[in-house]
N, C-alpha and C positions, 0 to 999 in steps of 0.2 A: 504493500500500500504506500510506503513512502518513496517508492521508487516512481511508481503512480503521480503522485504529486508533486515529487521534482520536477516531470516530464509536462507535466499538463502547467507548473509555473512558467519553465521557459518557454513553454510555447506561446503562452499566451502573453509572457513578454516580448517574445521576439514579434510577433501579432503584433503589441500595440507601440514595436517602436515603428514594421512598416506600414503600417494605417494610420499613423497619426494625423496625418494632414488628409487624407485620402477621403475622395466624396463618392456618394452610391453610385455603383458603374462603373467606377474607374478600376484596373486591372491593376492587382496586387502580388498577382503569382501565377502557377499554372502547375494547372493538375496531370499525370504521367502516369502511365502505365509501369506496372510493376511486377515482380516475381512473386509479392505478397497474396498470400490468399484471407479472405475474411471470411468467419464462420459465425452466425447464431444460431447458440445450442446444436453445434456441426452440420448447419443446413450453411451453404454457401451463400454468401449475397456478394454483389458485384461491389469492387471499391480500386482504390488509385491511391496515388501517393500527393501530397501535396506538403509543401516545406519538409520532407523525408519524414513524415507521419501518414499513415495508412486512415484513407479518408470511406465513410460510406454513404451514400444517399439517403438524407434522414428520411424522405416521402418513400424511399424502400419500404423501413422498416413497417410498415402498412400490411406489408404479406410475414412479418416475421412476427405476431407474437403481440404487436403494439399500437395503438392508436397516437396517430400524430394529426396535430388540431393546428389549424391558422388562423392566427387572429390580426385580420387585415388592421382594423383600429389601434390596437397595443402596439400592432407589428412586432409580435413572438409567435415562437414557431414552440409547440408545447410535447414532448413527446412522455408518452408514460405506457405503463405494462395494462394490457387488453383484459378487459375480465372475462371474454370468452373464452372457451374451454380449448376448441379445436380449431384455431385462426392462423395458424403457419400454412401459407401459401406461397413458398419459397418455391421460385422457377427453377427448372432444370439448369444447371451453369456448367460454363466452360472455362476453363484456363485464357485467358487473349494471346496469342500468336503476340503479339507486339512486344517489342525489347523491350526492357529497364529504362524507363528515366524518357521513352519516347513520348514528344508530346500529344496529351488528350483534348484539351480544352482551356481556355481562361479562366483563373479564377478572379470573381469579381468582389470589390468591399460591397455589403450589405449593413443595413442598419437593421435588420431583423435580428434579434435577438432567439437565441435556441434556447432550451430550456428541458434537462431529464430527469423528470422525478424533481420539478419544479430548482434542478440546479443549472445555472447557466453554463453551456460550454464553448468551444471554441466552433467558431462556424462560417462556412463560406456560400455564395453564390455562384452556383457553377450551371449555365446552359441553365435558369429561372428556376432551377432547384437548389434545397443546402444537401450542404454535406459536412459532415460532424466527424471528428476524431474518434476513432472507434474504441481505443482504450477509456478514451472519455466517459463513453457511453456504457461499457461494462460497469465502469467504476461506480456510476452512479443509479446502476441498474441489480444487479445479483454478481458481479463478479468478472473480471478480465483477463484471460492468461496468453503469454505468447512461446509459441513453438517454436521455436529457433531452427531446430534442424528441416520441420519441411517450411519453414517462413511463415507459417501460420500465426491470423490476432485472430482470437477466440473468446465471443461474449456471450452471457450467459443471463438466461431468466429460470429464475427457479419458477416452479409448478406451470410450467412449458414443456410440450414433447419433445423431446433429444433424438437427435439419429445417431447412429453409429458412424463417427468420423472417418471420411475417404478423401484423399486427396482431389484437387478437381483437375479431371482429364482436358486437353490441350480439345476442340473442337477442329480445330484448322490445323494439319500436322504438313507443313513443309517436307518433300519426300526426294527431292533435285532441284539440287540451284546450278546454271550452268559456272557460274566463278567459282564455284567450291570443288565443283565433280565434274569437271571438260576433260581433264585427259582420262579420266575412267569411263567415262561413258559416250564422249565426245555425240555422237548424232542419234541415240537410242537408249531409253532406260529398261530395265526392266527388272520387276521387281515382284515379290508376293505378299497381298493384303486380303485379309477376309469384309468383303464387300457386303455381304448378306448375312454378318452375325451369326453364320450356322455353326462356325467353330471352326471351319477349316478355307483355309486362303484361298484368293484367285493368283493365278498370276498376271501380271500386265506387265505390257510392250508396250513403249510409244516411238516410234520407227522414222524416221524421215528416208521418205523414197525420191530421188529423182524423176522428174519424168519427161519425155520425150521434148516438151519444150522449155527444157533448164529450169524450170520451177520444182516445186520440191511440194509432194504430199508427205501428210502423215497419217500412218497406216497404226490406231491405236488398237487393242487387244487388249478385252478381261475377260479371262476365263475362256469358254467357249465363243463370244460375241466380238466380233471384230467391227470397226469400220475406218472406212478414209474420209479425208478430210482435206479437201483443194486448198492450194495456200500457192501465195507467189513468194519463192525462195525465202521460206521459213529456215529459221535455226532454232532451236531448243534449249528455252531459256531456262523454268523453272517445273515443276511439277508439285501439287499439293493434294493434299488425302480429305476429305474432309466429309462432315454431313450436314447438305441445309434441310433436309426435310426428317426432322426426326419422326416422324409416323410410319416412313413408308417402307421401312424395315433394311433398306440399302444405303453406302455411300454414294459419295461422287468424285469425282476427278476433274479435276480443275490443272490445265495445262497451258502455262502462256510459252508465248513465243517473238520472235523479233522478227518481220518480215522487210519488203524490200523496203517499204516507205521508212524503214529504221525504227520506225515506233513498236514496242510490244503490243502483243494482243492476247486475250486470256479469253478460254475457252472453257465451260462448265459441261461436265457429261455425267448422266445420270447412269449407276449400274442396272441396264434393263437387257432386252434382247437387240432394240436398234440403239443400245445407246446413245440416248438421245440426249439433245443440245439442246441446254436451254438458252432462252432468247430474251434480248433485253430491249426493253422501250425507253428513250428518251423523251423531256418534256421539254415541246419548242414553246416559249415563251409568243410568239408573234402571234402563229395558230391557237395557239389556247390547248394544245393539244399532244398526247405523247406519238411518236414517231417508232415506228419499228426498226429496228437494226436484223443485217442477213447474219442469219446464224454463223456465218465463217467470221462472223466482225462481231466485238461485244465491246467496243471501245478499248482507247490506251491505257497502260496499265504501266505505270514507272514505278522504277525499283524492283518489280517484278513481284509487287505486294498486294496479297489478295486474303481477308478474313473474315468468316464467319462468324456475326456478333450473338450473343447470347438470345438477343430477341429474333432472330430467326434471319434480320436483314444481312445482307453482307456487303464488303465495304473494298474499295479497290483504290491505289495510289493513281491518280490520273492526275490530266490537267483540265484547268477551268474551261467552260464555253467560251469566257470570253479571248478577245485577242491577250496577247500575253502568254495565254496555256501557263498559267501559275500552278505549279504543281499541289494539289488541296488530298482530301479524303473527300471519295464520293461514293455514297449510299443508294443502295437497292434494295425495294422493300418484292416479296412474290406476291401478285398478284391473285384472283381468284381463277384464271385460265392457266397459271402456271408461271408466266414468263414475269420479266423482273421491272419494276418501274422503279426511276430514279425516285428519291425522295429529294427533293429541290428546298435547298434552304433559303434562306433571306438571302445569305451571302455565304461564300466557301470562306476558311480560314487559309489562310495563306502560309505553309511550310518553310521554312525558312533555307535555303539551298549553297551552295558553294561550286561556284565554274571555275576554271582555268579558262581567261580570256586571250592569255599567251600566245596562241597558236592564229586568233580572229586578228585578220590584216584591215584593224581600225581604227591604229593611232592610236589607242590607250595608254595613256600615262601607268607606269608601276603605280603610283596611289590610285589610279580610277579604279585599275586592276584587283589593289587590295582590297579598298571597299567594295567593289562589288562579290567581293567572298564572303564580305560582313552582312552581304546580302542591303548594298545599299548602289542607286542608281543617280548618276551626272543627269542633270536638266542640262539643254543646249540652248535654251530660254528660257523666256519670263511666259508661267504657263499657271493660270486662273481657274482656282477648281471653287466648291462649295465650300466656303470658310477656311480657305488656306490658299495662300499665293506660294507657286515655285520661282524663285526667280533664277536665271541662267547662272552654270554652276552650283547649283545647291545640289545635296545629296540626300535621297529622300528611302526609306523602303517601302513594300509592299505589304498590307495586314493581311484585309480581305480583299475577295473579288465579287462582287451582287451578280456575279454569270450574264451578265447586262453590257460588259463594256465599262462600269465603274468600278473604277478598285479606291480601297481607302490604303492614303499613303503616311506616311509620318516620317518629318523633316528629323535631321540630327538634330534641331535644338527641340526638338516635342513637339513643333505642331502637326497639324495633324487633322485630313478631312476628305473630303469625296473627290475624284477627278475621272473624265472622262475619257480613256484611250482610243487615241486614232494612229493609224502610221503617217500621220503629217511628219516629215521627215525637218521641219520645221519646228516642232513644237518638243519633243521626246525624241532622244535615238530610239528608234527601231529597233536596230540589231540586238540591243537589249531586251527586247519583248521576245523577240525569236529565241535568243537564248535561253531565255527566261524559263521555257518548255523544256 
């Protein structure tokens, strides 16, 4: 318990040396994917790391056990133990595919105040929800323990049903990266996975065949079911194991590739008899309407990152619609026919990147050079957005993109606001938008 209370002082120190000045909405930190797993009474619930403490969604706790109350007039956020008897509706969870310390989202200052068992604890606004420290929330609840060797935080409610603790399994299992495995595998993997949970593997092949006019299929194989797949002079990029439909008793195979246009492409196949391909819709803003894509095309795929999120959606490393191609995270929810529609947000978050401009013959100075590794871009003028002026030579980065053509930018000195991209070769280098992709 005293260790408990060391940990929940400095935090809540460190808290309010960086929010001291800080008004609602302004970005105070940012929450990260982690190796940590969090458990109530060993049901899993999804959480992140935030200032290197393992954070959890307080409007989760709703399915663990708890009733959480908002009181828009106080502005408290009130959480306390459920007096129903059988109220753990803890979803099925996965492990996230994503490194240590990658980023998730921003976290934002709130003046809501949280509250467990009527004690205040530390709290953030993350994407219009909180999120509480979760040793916090034991502490002030029945109890907090942490596993050290599987990296488990473990909270507990007495006279709550318990499961028997199990590690939580990976959903998306990366099975071939070509930077890792080229000279072993170089144009073909092939491996054995049990696809249909019966107890015993398939094997799979995924093949690149030449064919008569220098383009290259790939000839994939599970188990008994083969099929080809036209492509124009594909290489083999990545291969992942994974399951988006958990009902239908089979995995899928998820196979990206780099074709001529140099862009990846990632393909989803279902273990059936035509193993089949699923299909993605995008949503064109102009039409009002989502757009089909040909099953050989499901959109670019950078980094070669592609995961299955706990809620069923999944989520692939692209770039934005707009010009720029800002490398973001873009989400596809399945639809009732099957096939995947984008979930189109306000605006993408914008990744933050590192080029080697070295090689592009366009006069770059060594400092335009460096900063743009800091992910920071030269104005070539004086350039008028929404509540912020660029003026020639400033250096500014990129936050978000509204998939519209506007990104929001922020100057080295903070400011910071909307602006319009065009290839006026006048207004913005270009060559920087291109890169930018």
């Amino acid at each position: 318990m005293k260790k408990v209370l060391i940990i929940t002082f400095l935090l809540l120190l460190a808290m309010s040396v960086s929010v001291g000045a800080a008004q609602v909405g302004d970005k105070i930190g940012e929450a990260v994917f982690s190796d940590i797993t969090a458990y109530i009474n060993n049901y899993p619930i999804p959480s992140y790391v935030i200032n290197n403490y393992a954070v959890i969604i307080a409007e989760d706790l709703r399915d663990y056990g708890c009733d959480v109350v908002y009181d828009n007039l106080q502005r408290t956020l009130s959480i306390t133990k459920s007096s129903a008897e059988n109220d753990f509706n803890a979803p099925l969870m996965y492990k996230t595919s994503m490194e240590t310390g990658e980023y998730f989202t921003d976290v934002l200052y709130t003046d809501i105040k949280t509250y467990v068992n009527g004690n205040e604890v530390t709290s953030f606004n993350v994407n219009g929800r909180t999120m509480i420290v979760i040793d916090q929330f034991g502490k002030y609840m029945d109890g907090y323990t942490w596993n050290g060797e599987a990296r488990a935080a473990q909270a507990w409610l007495a006279g709550k049903k318990t499961a028997e603790y199990k590690p939580i399994q990976k959903r998306t299992e990366k099975i071939f990266q070509q930077e890792e495995d080229f000279e072993f595998y170089k144009n073909n993997y092939i491996g054995w996975y049990d696809f249909n949970f019966d107890g015993t593997s398939e094997k799979i092949n995924v093949c690149l065949e030449e064919r008569i006019d220098y383009n290259t299929d790939i000839l994939v194989s599970i188990g008994s079911y083969s099929k080809r797949i036209k492509t124009y002079g594909a290489t083999l990029e990545s291969i992942y194991l994974c399951d988006i439909d958990l009902t239908d008793g089979v995995k899928d195979l998820v196979i990206i590739t780099v074709e001529d246009s140099s862009d990846p492409v990632a393909r989803i196949i279902r273990f059936d008899k035509n193993l089949t391909q699923y299909k993605f819709r995008f949503y064109d803003e102009y039409y009002d309407e989502y757009y089909e894509l040909d099953e050989n095309w499901t959109g670019y795929v950078e980094n070669h990152y592609f995961n299955v999120n706990d809620d069923g959606t999944i989520t692939f490393r692209e770039q934005t619609p707009s010009m720029g191609m800002w490398h973001v995270y873009r989400t596809y929810k399945r639809n009732a026919q099957g096939k995947f529609d984008e979930i189109v947000p306000s605006y993408y978050t914008v990744l933050p990147e590192e080029y080697d401009l070295s090689f592009w013959d366009g006069g770059f100075s060594d400092y335009e050079i460096d900063m743009w590794r800091k992910g920071y871009i030269r104005a070539y003028t004086k350039y008028y957005g929404d509540g912020v002026v660029i003026n020639k030579g400033d250096y500014f980065r990129v936050l978000y993109d509204n998939g519209k053509n506007y990104i929001y930018i922020e100057k080295t000195n903070g400011q910071a606001g909307w602006i319009y991209v065009t290839w006026d070769t006048n207004k913005l280098n270009e060559v920087y938008f291109m890169l930018a992709g």
